[in-house]
VMD Tcl script that builds the backbone (N, CA, C; Angstrom):
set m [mol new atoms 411]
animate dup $m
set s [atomselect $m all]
$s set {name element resname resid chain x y z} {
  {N N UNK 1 A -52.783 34.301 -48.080}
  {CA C UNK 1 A -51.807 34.290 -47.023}
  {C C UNK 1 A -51.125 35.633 -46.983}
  {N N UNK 2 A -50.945 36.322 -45.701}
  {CA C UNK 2 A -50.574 37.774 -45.392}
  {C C UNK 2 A -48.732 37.611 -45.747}
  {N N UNK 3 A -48.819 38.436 -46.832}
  {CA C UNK 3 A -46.931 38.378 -46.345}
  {C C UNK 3 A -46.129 38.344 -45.113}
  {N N UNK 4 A -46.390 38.301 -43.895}
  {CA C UNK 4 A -45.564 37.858 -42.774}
  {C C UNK 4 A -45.244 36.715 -42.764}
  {N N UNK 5 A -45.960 35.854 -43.623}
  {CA C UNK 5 A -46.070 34.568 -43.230}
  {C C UNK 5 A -44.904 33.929 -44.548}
  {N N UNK 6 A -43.826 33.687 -44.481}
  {CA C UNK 6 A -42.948 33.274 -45.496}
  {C C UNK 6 A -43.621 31.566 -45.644}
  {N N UNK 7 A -42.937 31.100 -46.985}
  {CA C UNK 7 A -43.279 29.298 -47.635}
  {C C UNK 7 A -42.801 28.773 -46.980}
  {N N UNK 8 A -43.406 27.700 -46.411}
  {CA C UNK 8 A -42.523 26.738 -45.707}
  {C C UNK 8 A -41.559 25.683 -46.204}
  {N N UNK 9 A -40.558 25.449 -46.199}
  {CA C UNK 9 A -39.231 24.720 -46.826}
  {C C UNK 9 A -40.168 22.906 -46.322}
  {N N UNK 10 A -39.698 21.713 -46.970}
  {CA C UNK 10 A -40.155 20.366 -47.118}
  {C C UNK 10 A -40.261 20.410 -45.132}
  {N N UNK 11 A -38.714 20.626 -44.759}
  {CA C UNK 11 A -39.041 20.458 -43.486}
  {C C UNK 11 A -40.062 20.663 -42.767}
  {N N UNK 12 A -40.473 22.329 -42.985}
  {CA C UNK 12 A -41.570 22.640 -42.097}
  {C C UNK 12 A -42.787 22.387 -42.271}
  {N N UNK 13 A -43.012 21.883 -43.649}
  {CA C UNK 13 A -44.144 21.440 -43.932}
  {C C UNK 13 A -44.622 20.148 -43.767}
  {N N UNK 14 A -43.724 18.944 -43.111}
  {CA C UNK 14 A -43.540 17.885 -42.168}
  {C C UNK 14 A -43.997 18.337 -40.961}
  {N N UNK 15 A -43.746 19.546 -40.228}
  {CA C UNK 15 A -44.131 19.484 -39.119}
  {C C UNK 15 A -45.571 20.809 -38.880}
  {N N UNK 16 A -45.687 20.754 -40.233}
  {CA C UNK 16 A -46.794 22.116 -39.811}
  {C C UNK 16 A -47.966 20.247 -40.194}
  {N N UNK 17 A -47.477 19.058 -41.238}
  {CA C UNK 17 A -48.398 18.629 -41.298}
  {C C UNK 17 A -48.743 17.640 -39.714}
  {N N UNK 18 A -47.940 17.597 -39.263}
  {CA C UNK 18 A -47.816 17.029 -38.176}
  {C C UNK 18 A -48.795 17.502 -36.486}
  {N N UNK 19 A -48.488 19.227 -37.026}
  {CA C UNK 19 A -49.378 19.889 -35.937}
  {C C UNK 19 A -51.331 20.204 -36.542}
  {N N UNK 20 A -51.603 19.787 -38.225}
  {CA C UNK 20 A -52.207 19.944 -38.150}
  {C C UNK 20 A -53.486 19.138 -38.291}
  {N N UNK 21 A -52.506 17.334 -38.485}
  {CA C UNK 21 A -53.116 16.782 -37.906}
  {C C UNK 21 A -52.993 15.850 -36.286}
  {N N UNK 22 A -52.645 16.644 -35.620}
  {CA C UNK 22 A -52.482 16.381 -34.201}
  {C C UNK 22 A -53.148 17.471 -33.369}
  {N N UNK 23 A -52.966 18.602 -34.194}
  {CA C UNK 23 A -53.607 19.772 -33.429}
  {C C UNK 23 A -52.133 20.265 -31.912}
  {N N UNK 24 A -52.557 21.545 -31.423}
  {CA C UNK 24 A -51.663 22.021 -30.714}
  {C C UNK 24 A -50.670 20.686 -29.603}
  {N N UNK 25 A -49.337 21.151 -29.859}
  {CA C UNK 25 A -48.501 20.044 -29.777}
  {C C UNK 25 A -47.066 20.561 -28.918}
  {N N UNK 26 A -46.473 19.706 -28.516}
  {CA C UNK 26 A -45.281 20.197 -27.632}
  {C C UNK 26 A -44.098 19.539 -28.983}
  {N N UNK 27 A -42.974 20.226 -28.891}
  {CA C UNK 27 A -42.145 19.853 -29.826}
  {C C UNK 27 A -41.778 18.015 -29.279}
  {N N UNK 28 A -41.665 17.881 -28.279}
  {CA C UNK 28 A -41.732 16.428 -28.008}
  {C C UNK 28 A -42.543 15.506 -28.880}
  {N N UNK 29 A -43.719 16.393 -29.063}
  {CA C UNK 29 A -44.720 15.296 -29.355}
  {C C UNK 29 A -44.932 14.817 -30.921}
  {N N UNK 30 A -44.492 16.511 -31.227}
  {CA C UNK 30 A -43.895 16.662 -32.985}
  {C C UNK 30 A -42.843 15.580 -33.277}
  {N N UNK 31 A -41.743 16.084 -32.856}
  {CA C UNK 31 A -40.514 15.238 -32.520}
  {C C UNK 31 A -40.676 13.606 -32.837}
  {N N UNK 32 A -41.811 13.275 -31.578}
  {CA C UNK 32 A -41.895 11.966 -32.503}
  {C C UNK 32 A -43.047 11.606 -32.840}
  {N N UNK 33 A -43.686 11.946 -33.241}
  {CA C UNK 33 A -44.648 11.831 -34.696}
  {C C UNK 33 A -43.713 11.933 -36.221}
  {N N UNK 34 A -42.942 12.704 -36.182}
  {CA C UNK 34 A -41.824 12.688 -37.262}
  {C C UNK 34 A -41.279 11.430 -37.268}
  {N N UNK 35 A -40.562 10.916 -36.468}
  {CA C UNK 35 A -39.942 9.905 -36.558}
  {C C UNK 35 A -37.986 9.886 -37.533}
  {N N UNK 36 A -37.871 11.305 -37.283}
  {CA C UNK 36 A -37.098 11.681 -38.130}
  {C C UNK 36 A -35.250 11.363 -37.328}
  {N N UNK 37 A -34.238 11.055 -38.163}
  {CA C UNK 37 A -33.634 10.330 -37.867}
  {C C UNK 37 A -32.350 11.674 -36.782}
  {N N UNK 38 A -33.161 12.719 -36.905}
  {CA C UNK 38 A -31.950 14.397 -36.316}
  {C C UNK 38 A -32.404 14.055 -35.084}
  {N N UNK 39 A -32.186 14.975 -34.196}
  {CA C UNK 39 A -32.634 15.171 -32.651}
  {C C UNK 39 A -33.703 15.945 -32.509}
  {N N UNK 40 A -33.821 15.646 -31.144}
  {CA C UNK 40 A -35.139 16.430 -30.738}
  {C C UNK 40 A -34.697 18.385 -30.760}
  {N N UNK 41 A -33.403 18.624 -30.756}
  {CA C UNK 41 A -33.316 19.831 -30.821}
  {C C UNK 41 A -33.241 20.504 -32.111}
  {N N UNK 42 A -32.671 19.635 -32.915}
  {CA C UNK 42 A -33.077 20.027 -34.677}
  {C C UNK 42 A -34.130 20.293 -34.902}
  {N N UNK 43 A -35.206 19.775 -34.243}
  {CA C UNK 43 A -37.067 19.979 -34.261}
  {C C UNK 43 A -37.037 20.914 -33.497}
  {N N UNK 44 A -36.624 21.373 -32.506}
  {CA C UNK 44 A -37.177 22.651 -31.851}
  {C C UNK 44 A -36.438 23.711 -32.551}
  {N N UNK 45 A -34.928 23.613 -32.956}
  {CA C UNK 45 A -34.745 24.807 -33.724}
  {C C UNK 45 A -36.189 25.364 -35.077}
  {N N UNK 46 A -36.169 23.818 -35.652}
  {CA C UNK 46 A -37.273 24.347 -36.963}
  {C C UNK 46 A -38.222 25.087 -35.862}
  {N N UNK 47 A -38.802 24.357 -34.932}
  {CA C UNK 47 A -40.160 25.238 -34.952}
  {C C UNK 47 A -39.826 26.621 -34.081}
  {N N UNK 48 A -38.559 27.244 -33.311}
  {CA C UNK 48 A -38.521 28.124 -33.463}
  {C C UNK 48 A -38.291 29.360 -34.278}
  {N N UNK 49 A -37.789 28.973 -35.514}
  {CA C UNK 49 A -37.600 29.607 -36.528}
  {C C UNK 49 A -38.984 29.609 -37.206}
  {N N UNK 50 A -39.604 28.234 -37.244}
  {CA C UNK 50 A -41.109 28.683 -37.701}
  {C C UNK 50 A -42.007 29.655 -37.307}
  {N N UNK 51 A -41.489 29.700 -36.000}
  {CA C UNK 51 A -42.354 30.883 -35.308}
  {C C UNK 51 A -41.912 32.433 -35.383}
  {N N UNK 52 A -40.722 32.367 -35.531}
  {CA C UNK 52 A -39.967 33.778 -35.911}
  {C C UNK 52 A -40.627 34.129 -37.206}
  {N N UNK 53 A -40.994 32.841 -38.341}
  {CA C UNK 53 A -41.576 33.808 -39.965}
  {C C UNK 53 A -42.588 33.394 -39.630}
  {N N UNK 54 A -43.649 33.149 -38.278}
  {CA C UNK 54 A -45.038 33.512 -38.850}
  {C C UNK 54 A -45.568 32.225 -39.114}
  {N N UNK 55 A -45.171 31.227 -39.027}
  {CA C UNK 55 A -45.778 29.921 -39.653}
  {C C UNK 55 A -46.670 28.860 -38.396}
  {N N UNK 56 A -46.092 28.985 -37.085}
  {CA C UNK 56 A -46.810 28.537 -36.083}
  {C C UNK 56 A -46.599 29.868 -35.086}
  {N N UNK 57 A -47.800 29.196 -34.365}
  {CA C UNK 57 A -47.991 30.096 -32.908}
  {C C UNK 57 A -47.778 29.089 -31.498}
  {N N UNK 58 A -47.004 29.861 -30.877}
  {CA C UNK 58 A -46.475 29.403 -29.334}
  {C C UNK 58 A -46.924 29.792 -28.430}
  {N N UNK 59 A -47.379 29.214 -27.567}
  {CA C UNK 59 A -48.385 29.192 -26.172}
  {C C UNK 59 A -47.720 28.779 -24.919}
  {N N UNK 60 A -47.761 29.210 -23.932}
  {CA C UNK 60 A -46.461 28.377 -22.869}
  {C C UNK 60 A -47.690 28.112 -21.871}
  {N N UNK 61 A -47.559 26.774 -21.294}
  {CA C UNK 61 A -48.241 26.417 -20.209}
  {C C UNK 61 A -47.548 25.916 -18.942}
  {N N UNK 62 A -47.058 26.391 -18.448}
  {CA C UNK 62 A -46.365 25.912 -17.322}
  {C C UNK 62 A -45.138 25.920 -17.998}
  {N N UNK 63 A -44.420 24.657 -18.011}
  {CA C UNK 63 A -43.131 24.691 -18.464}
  {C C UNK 63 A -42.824 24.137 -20.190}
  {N N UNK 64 A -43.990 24.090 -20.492}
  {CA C UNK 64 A -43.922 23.362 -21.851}
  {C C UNK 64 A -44.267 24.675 -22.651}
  {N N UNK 65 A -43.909 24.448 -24.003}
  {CA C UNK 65 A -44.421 25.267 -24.904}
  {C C UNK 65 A -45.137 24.533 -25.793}
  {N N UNK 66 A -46.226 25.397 -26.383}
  {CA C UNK 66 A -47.397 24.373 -27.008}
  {C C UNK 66 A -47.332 25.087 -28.455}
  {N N UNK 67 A -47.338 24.471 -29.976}
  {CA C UNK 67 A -46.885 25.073 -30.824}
  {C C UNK 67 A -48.358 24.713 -31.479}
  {N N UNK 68 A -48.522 25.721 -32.295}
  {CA C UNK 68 A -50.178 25.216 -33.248}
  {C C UNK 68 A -49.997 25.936 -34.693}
  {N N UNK 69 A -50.450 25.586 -35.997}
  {CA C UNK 69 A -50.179 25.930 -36.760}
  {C C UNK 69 A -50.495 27.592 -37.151}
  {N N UNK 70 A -49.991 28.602 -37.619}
  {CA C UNK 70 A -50.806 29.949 -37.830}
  {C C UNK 70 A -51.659 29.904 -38.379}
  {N N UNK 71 A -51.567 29.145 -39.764}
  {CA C UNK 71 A -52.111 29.015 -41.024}
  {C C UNK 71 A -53.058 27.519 -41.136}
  {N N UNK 72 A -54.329 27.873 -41.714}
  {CA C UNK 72 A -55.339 26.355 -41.744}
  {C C UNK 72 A -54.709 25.650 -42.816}
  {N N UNK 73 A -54.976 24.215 -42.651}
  {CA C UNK 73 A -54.199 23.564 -43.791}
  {C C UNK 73 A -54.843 23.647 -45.530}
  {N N UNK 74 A -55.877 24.021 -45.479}
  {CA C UNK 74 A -56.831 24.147 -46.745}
  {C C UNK 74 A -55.907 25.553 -47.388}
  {N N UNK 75 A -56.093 26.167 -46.348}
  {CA C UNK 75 A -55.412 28.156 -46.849}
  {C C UNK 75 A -53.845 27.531 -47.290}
  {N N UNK 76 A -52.662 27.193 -46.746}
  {CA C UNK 76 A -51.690 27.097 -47.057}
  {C C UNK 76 A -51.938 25.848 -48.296}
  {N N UNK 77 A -52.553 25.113 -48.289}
  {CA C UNK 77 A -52.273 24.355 -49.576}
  {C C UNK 77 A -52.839 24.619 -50.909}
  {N N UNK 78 A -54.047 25.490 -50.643}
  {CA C UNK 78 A -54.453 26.464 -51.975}
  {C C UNK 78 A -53.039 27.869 -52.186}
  {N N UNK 79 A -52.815 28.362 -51.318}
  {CA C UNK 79 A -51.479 29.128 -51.302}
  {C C UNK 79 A -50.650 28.640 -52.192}
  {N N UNK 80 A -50.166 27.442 -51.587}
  {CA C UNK 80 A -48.489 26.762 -52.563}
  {C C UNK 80 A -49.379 25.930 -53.739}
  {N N UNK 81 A -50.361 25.674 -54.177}
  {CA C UNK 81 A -50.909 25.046 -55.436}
  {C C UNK 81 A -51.070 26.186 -56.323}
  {N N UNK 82 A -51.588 27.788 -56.126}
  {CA C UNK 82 A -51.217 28.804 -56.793}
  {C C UNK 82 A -50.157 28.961 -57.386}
  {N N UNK 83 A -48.620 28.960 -56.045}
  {CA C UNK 83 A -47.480 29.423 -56.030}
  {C C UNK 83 A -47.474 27.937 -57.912}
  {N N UNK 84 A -47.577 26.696 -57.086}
  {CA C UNK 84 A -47.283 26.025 -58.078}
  {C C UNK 84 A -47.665 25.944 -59.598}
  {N N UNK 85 A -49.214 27.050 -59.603}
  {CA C UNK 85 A -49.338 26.406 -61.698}
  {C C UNK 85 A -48.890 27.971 -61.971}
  {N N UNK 86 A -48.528 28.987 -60.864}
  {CA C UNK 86 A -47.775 29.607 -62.020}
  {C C UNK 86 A -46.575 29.800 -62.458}
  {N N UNK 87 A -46.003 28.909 -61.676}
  {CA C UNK 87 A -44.436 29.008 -61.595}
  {C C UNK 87 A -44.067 27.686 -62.758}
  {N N UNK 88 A -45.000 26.227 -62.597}
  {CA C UNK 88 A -44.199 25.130 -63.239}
  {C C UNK 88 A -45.616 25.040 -64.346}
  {N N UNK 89 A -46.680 25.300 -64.417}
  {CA C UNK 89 A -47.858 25.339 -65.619}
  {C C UNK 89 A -48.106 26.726 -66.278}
  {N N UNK 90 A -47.281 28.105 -65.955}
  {CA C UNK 90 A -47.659 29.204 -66.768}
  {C C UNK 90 A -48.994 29.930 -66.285}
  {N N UNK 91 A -49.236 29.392 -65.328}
  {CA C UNK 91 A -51.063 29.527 -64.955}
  {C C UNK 91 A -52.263 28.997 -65.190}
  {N N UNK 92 A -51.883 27.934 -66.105}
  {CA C UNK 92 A -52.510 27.179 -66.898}
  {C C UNK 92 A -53.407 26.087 -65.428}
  {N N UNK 93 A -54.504 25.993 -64.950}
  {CA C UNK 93 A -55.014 24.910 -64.675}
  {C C UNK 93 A -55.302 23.686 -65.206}
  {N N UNK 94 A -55.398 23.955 -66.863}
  {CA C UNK 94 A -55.560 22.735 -67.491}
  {C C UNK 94 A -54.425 22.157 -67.736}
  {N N UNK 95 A -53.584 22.938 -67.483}
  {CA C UNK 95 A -52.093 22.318 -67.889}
  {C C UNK 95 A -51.592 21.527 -66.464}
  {N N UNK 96 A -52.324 22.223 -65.005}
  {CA C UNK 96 A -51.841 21.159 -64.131}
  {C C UNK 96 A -52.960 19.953 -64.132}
  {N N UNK 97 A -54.126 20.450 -64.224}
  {CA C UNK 97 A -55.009 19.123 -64.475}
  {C C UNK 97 A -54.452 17.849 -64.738}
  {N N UNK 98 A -54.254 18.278 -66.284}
  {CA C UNK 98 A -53.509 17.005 -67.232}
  {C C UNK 98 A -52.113 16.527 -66.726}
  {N N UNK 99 A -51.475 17.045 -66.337}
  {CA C UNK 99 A -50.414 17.088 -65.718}
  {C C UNK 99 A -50.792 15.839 -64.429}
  {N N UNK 100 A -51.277 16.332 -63.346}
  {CA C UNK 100 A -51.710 15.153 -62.390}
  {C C UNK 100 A -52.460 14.328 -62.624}
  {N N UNK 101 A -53.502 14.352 -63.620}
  {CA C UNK 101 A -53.985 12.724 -64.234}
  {C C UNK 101 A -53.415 12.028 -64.823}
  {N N UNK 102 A -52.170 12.652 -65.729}
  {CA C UNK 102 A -52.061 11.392 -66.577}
  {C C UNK 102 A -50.334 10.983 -65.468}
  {N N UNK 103 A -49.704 11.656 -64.750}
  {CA C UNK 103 A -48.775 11.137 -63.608}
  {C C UNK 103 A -48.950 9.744 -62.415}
  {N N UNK 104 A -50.006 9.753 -62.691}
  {CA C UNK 104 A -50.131 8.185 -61.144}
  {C C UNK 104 A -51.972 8.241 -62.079}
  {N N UNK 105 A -51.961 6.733 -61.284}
  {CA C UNK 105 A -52.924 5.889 -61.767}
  {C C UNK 105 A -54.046 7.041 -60.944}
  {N N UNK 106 A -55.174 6.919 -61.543}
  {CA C UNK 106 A -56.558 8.252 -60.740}
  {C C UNK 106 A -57.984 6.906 -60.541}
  {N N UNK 107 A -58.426 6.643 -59.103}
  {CA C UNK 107 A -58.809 5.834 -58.926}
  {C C UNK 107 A -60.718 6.617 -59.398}
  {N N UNK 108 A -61.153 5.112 -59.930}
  {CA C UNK 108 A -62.247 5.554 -60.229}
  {C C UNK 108 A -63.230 6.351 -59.121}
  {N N UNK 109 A -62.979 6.393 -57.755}
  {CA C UNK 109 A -63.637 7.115 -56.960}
  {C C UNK 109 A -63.435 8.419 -56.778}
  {N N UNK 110 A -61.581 9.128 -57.527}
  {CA C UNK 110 A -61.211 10.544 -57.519}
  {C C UNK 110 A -61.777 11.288 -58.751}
  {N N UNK 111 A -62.134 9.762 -59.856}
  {CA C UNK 111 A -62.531 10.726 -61.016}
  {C C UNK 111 A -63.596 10.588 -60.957}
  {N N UNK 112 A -64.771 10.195 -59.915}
  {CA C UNK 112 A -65.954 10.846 -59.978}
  {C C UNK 112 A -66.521 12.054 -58.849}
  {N N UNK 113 A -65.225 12.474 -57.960}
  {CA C UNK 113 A -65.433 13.525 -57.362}
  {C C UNK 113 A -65.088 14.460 -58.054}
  {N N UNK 114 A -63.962 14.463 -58.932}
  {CA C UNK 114 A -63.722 15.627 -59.877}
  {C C UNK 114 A -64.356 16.115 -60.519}
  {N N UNK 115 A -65.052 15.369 -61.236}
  {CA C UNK 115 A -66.610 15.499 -61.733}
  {C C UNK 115 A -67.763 16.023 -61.426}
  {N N UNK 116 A -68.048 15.683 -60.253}
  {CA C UNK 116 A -68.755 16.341 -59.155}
  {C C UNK 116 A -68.262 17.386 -59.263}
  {N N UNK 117 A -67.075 17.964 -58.363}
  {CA C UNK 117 A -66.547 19.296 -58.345}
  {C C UNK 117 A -66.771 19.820 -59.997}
  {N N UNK 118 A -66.488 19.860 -60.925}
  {CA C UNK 118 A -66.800 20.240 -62.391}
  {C C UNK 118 A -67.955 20.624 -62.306}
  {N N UNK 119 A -68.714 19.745 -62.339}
  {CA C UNK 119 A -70.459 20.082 -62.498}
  {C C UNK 119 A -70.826 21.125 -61.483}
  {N N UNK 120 A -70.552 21.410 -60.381}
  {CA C UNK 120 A -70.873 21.813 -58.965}
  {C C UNK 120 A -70.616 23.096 -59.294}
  {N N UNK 121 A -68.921 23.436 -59.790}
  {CA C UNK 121 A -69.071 25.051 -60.474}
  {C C UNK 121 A -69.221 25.029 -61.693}
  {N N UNK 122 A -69.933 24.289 -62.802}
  {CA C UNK 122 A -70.136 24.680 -64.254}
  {C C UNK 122 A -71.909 25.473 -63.445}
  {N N UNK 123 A -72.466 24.427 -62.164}
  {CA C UNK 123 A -73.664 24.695 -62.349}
  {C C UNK 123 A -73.765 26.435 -61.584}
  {N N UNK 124 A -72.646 26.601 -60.926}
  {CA C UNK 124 A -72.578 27.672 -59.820}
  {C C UNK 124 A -72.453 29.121 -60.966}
  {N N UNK 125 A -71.535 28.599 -61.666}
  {CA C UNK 125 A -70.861 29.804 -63.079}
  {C C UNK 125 A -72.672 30.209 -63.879}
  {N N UNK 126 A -73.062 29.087 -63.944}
  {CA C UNK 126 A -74.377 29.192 -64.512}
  {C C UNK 126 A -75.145 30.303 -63.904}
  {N N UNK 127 A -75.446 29.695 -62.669}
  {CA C UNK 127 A -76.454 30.539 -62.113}
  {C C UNK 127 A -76.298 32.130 -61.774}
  {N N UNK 128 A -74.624 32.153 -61.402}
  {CA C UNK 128 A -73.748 33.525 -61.702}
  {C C UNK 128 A -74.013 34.548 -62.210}
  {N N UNK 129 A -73.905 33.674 -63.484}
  {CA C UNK 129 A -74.181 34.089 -64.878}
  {C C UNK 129 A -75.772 34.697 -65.050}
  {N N UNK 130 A -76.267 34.022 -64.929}
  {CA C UNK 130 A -78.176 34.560 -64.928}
  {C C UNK 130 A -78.329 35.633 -64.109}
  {N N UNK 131 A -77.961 35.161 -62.840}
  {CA C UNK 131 A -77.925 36.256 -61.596}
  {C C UNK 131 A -77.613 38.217 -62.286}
  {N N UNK 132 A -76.386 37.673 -63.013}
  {CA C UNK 132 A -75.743 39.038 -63.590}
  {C C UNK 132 A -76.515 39.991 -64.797}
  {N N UNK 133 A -77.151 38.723 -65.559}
  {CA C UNK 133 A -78.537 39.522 -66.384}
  {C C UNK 133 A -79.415 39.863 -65.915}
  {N N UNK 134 A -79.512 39.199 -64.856}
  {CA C UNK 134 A -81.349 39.550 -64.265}
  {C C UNK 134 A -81.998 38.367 -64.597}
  {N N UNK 135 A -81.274 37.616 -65.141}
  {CA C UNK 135 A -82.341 36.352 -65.322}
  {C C UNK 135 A -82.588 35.292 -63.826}
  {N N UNK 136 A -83.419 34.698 -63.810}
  {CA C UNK 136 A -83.439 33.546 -62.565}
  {C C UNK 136 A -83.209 32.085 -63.445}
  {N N UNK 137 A -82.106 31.845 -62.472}
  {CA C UNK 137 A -81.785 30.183 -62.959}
  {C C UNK 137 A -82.745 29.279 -63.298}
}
mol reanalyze $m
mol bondsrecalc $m
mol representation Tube
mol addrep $m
């Protein structure tokens, strides 16, 4: 993520999740998809301020303004999961690993994608690895 683009506070990240699964949106439509108990102008202040640091983009069509996220939701949530193991795990991945398995119950269908994912880059590191000697996998 380019430094223009400041973290988004709980709020905005309610409504960046809001635009990004709704896709380009009028603050109306944000507004109530939130369901949030402020006004509809408390929501348009956030998302004009969102748009002042960079966090959505504004489109005007006639008389509406159409707000869409800047940032894909995969990019900003690898972003703040960085921000997060080095700030509360030291950098440690294994330290957030353990950390989110042993916190809430892990259904046997997450711990065999994790697994998957494990194997998927132990096998990728592998072949990497050969690649870099000259060997073929």
């Amino acid at each position: 993520m380019g430094s223009a683009v400041s973290r988004p506070t709980e709020s905005e990240l309610q409504i960046l999740a809001v635009l990004w699964q709704r896709g380009p949106s009028t603050v109306r439509e944000v507004y109530d998809q939130l369901g949030w108990k402020t006004g509809y102008t408390t929501v348009l202040k956030f998302m004009q301020i969102m748009t002042a640091k960079g966090q959505v983009l504004r489109d005007k069509r006639g008389k509406s303004h159409i707000y869409r996220p800047a940032i894909p939701q995969e990019r900003m949530q690898k972003t703040l999961l960085g921000d997060l193991v080095h700030k509360a795990f030291g950098g440690s991945l294994r330290k957030l690993m353990v950390a989110a398995l042993t916190a809430e119950q892990t259904s046997t269908e997450d711990l065999a994608e994790i697994r998957r994912l494990i194997d998927e880059l132990n096998a990728r590191d592998v072949t990497e690895s050969h690649n870099k000697k000259g060997d073929k996998p």
